[in-house]
N, C-alpha and C positions, 0 to 999 in steps of 0.2 A: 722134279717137276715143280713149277714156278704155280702156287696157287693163290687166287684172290678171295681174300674175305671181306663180303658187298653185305652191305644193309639195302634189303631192298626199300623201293620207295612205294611204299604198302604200308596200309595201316592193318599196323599186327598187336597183339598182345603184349602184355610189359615184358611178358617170360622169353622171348626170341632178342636174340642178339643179330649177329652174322649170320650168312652163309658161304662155305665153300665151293668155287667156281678154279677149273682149271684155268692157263691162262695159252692160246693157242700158241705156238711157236711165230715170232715176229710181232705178234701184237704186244703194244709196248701201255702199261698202264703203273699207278702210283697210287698214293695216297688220298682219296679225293676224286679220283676221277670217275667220270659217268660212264657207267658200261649198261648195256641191252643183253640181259640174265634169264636163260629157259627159268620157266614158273608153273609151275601145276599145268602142266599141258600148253601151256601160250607162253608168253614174252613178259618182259615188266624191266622199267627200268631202276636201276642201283647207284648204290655209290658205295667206291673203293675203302674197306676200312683200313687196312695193311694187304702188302705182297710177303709172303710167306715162303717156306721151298717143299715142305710138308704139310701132310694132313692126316687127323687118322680117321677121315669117312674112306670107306674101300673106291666108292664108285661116286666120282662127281662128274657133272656134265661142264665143257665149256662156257665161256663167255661167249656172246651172239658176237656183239661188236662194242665199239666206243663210241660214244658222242664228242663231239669238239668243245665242248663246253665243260668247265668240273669245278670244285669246291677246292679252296685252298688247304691247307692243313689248318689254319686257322678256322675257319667256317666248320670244316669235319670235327674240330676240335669245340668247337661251340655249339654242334649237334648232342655230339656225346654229354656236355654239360646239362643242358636242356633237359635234356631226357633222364639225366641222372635225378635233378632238381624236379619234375614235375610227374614223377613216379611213371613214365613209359620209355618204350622201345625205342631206340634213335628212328628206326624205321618210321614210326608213325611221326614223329617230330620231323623227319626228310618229309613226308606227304602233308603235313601240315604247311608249312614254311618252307618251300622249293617248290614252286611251281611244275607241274608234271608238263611233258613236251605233250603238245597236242594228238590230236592220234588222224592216224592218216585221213584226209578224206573232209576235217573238222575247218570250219571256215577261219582264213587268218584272220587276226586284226592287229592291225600298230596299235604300238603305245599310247596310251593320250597325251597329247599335248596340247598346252595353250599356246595358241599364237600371241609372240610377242615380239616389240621391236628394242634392240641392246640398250642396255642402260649402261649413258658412260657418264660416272657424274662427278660434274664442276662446284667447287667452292660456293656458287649462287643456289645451283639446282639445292642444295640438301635441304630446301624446305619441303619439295617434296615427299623425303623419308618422313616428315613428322606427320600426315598425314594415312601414314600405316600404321596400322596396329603395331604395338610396341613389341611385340615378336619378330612381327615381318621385319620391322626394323633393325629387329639384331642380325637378323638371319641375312640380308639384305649387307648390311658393315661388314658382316663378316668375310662373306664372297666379295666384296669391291675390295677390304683390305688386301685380303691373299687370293689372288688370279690363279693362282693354283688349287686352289683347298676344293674338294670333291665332298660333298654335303648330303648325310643323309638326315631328313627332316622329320621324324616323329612326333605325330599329333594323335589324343585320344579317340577323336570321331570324325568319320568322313564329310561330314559338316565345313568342320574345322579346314580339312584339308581343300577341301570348295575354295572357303573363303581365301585361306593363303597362298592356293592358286592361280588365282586369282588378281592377287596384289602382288605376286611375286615373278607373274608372265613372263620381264625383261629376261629372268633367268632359263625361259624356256624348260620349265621343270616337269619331269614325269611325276606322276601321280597313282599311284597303287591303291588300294581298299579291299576287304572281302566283298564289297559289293561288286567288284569288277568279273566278268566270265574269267574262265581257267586261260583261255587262249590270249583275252588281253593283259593278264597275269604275268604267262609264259612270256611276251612277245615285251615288255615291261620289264621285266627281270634280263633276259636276254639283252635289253638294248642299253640297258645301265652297266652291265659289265664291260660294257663298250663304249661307250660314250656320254655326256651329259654331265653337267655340272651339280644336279641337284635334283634327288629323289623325296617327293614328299608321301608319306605313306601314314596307315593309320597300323596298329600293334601288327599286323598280316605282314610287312614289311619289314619287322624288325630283323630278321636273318638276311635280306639284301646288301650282304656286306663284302663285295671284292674288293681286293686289297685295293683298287687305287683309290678306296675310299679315305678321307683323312678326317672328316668330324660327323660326328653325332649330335644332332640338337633335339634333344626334346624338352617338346614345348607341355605348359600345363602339367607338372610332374606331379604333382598332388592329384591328380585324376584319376580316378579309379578305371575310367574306361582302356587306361593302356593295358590293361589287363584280359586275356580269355577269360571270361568266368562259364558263361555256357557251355563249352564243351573241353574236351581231352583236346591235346594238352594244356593245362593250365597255364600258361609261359605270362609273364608279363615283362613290357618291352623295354623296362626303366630296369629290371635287371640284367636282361638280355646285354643289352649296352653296356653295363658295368663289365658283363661277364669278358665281354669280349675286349673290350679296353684291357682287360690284364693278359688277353691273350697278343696285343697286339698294339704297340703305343699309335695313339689316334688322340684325337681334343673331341674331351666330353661336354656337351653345354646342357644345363640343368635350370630350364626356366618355366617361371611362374611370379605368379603375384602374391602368394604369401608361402610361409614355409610348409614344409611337410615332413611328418611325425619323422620318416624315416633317414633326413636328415635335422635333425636339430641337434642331436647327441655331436659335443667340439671333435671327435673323429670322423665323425661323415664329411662328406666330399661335399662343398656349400651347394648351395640352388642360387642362381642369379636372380634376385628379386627386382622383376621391370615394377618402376614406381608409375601410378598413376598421379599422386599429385592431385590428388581430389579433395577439396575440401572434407569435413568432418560430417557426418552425418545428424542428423537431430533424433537424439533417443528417449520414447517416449514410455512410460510406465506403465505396464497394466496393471498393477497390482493395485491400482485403485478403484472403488467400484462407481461405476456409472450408470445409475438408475433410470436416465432418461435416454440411453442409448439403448437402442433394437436389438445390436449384436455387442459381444465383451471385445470386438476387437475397433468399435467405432467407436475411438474415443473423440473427445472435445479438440482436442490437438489437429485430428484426422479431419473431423469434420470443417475447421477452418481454413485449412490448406486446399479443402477442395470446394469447398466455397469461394476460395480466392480465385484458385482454379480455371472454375467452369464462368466468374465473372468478367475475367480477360479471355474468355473464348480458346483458351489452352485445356490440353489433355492429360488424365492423368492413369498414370498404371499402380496397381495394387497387386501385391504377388504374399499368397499364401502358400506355404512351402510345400504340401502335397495335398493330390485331391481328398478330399472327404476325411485326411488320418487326422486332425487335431479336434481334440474333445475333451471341455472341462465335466468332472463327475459331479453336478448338482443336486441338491435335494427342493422339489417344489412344496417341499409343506414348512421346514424351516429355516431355511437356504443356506445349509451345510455345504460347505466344498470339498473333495478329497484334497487333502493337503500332506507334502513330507512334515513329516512331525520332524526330521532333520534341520532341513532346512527351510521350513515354514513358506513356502511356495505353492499351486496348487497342482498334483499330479496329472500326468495328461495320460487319458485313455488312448492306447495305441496299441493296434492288432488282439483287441479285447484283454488287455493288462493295462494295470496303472504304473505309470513310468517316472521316473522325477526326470527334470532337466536339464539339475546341476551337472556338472561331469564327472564329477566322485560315481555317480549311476549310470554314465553314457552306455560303460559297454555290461555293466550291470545294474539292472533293472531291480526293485527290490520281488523279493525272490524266498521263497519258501524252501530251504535245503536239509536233503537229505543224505546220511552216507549213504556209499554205494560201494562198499568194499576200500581197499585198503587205498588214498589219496585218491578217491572215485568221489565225485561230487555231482548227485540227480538234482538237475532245476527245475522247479516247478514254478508258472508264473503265476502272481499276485492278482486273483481272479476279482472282478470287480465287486463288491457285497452285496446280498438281495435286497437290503433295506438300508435304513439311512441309520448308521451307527448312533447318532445322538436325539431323535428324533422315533427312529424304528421305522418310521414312514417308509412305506416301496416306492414313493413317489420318486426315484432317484431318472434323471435321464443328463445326458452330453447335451454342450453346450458349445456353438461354436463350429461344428463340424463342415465343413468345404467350405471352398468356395459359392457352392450355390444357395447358402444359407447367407453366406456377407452379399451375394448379388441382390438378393431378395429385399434384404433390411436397406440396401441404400436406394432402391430402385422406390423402398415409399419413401424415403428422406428427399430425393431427386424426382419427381415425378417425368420434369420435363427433359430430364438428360437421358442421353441413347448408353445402355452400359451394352457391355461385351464383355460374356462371361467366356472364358476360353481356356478348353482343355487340350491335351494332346487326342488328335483325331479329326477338330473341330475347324472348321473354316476361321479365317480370320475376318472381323470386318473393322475394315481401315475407316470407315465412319463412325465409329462409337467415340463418343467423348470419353468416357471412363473403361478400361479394362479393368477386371479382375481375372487375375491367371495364377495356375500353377506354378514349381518354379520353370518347369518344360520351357515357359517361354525364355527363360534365361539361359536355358541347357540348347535350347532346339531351334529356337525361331530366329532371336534377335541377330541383327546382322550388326555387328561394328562399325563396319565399311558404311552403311545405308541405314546408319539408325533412326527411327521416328521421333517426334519431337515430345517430349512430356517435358510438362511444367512442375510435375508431382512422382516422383516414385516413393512409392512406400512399401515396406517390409511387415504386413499386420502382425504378426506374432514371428521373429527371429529363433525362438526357443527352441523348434520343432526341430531345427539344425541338430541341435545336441541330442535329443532325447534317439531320432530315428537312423545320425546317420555315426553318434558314438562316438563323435570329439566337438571341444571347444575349434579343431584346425577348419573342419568342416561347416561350422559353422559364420566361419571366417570368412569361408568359398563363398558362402551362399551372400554375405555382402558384399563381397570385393564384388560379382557379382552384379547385384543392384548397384553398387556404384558406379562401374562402366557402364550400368543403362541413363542413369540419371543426369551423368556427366555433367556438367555446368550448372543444372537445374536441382532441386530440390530433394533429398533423399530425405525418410524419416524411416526409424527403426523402431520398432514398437516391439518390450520383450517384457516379461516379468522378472527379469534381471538384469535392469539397468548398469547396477556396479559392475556386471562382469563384462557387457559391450563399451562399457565407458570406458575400460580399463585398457580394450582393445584399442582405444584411436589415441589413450592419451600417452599411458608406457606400455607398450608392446613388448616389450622384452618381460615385465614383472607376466603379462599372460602368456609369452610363451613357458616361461619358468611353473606358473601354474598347471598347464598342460603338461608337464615331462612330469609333475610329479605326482597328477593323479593319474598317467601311462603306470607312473612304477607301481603306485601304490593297487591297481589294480591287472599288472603283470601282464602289460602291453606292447605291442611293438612301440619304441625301438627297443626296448629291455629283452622282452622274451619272443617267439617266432610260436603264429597259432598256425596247428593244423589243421585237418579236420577229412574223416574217415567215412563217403556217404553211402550207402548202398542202393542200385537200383530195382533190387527188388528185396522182398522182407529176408528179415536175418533170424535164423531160430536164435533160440538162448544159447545153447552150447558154442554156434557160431560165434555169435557176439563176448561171451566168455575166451574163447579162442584168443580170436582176438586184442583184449583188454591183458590178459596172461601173456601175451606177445609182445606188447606195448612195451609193461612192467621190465620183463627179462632184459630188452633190449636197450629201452630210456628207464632207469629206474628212477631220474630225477623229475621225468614228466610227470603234469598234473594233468588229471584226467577228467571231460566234463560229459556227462552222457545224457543226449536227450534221445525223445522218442525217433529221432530220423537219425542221427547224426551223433559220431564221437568225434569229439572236440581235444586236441594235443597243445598244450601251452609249453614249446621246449624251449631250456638254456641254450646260447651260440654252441655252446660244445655238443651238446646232444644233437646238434638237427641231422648229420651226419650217419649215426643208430639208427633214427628216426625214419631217414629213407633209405638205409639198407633192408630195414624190414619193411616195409610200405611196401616195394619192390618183388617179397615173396607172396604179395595178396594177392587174389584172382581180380581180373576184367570186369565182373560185377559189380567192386567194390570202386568209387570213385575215392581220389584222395586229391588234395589241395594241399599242398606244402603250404602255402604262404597264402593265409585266408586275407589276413589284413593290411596286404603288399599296398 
């Protein structure tokens, strides 16, 4: 008896694998293919993991029927990967990433499409391509080169995929997102296995891979958002793409504007660096004090550029890197700063701990340690003092905090200018002479294509990049960034480490060399691969002990970090393998993240 073993496409537990389904006589299936599987009393549909000639369940039911549509071996094969890598069931990885077929009765809809007229272009037209974002533009050479090439397009937010929808119309491209319903999902997926040139999709789309697919472009590889972090499965789309390139020769395109941690090591596969070609920025020093300034971030420098500014009737934009997180720890009776006694800077308060900037601290913070058993290390963070160390005075408070403290202090410098303090949430108003934003507006708002005119951008404090987001690369983002806003017009950087942004525009190669070697020195990707073990509801002791003895047995090379939510796994490349074959025997409760810092 010919029997099929289907994953169904359910989200089930990590512990289920297959199920066994007879196969009727004359019904013809493989590897891959879709079939309609009796299920707890109803229907559900599957996918073929192998055809088999035995079984040892005594009693199995039929296959219902097949669908016309099914996964390659490839694709099946890059399910199984997935789910091995992101500690679940292939099954719940098919319901994540394969759209389910509608269920009878449920309204269709097409694909989306923008309407567009063909682009055929002449030796004259190519001034038009400069006129596109320097993505679109590759992505754009690449399909006019090869009339053949079938393009699947990964970008990190549905934003992103707006805009290069946008500019990319002539191609007539489908467009995916989790924000899309299931049926215009289904009806999307469905219509790319069949036809179109070019699917633009944000992480939800990285498994839309039939074979007449021939390139992968992802765009912004340094982005954290190609990544699921919300929920099960963890998949991020930049490895997906790798995965499946070794399962199947295809051209990988790896783009962005500056590097990223996870390739910089001479064995990774490069990242194509689109240059913008922007002049240099003007880096401005805080580390001096300024007595007749309101706020530590209006310095004399700031103050002239928007006096310039506002007296040619130009706009200008201020971007402080999150709302309300940057806070110097002063003392008002002697004017003490917390400062690293390392590196004589001044500590910033962030998430009620004091942080240093530098990147020797990015991804640790200083830190009160204690052991916790054998290679077990319990962090505790560096709580702010009750009193002023040199002084004793309580008068201690932050300094500096949001943007609605800098709106404040310039609004009495400006009586008669219109500002615009703007948050994510917040209406925009296109008449204000001066913004002050988040960096949201660099992340969310700003359009490439239709950008507003500033005579002034400025960066008040660049440093917050390091301390919050745990790299010099990061910090990188957050200018390349303001430089595509500022474009032709004026950028200034204002950091209390001038030497290390200076170092950035003038040898880049000596900073990225500094970045790989405070990664090693503090046991970072690309060196070593972090885990991380969360649970969604509390864990007794012995549980959690459990646990940590199961680590040990399996990675004995892993170092172990334990806070109060969350175990934290720093594995060698050889261990990660142990790593998730035990990850794998944990319960449903427990979330796990292979790759926290992807």
């Amino acid at each position: 008896m010919a029997v099929a073993r289907v994953y169904p496409h359910k989200r089930l537990p990590r512990r289920f694998s297959f199920f066994d389904y007879s196969i009727p006589d004359g019904m013809v299936v493989r590897r891959g293919s879709a079939v309609r599987i009796p299920w707890r009393g109803g229907f559900c549909d599957g996918f073929v993991q192998e055809v088999v000639m035995e079984t040892d369940i005594e009693k199995i039911r039929p296959i219902e029927a097949v669908h016309p549509f099914f996964l390659s071996v490839e694709e099946i094969a890059l399910m199984e990967r997935i789910a091995k890598e992101t500690v679940q069931s292939v099954a719940s990885v098919l319901h994540a990433l394969i759209p389910s077929t509608p269920k009878r009765g449920s309204q269709s809809s097409r694909a989306v499409v923008t309407a567009g007229h063909p682009l055929t272009m002449r030796p004259a037209e190519a001034e038009e391509l400069r006129l596109m974002k320097a993505q679109a533009q590759y992505v754009a050479a690449c399909l006019l080169k090869d009339r053949k090439a079938i393009m699947l397009l990964l970008v990190p937010t549905v934003r992103e995929a707006d805009l290069l929808q946008g500019t990319l119309k002539a191609f007539h491209p489908l467009v995916v997102s989790g924000a899309m319903t299931k049926p215009h999902r289904f009806s999307a997926w469905s219509r790319w296995r069949k036809e179109g040139r070019l699917l633009i999709g944000t992480h939800t789309a990285c498994a839309y891979l039939p074979s007449r697919v021939t390139d992968i472009v992802l765009v912004d590889v340094g982005n954290h958002d190609h990544k699921q972090t919300d929920q099960n499965p963890r998949f991020d789309a930049r490895r997906v793409a790798s995965w499946f390139r070794s399962l199947r020769p295809i051209r990988l395109h790896r783009l962005d504007t500056i590097p990223s941690h996870r390739f910089l090591v001479p064995t990774a596969t490069p990242v194509t660096l689109l240059s913008s070609r922007l002049p240099p920025p003007r880096i401005i020093s805080l580390t001096r004090s300024f007595t007749a300034s309101p706020s530590p971030f209006i310095t004399p420098e700031l103050m002239e550029g928007l006096n310039e500014t506002f007296e040619n009737g130009r706009k200008a934009l201020l971007i402080l890197d999150r709302k309300g997180a940057y806070s110097l720890l002063r003392c008002d009776a002697c004017g003490w700063t917390a400062t690293c006694a390392e590196h004589s800077i001044p500590l910033q308060v962030v998430d009620g701990a004091l942080k240093c900037a530098r990147p020797v601290h990015a991804q640790a913070p200083p830190y009160i340690s204690r052991e916790g058993g054998v290679g077990v290390v319990i962090r505790e963070p560096m709580l702010i003092p009750d009193a002023c160390p040199k002084c004793k005075s309580p008068k201690l408070r932050g300094r500096g905090r949001g943007i609605a403290t800098v709106a404040t202090a310039l609004a009495r410098l400006y009586p008669d200018v219109r500002i615009h303090s703007y948050e994510k949430g917040k209406l925009i108003d296109d008449s204000a002479d001066l913004w002050i934003s988040t960096r949201h507006y660099l992340d969310a708002v700003w359009d490439p294509f239709l950008p507003p005119a500033f005579h002034l951008v400025a960066l008040l404090c660049a440093d917050l990049s390091l301390v919050r987001e745990g790299s010099m690369l990061e910090a990188w983002r957050t200018v390349s960034q303001a430089q595509a806003v500022a474009a032709d017009t004026s950028l200034m950087i204002q950091t209390f480490q001038p030497g290390i942004f200076g170092r950035l525009f003038e040898k880049p190669d000596v900073w990225i060399a500094e970045e790989l070697r405070a990664r090693k020195l503090l046991h970072q990707p690309p060196f070593l691969r972090h885990a991380e073990i969360r649970s969604r509801t509390s864990v007794s002791s012995q549980e959690a002990t459990s646990i940590l003895e199961g680590i040990r047995d399996h990675v004995p090379s892993a170092h172990i970090d334990v806070t109060a939510s969350a175990i934290g796994v720093s594995l060698p490349p050889d261990a990660i393998d142990h790593f998730l074959a035990f990850a794998s025997t944990l319960p449903d409760s427990l979330t796990v993240d292979s790759d926290v810092f992807s």
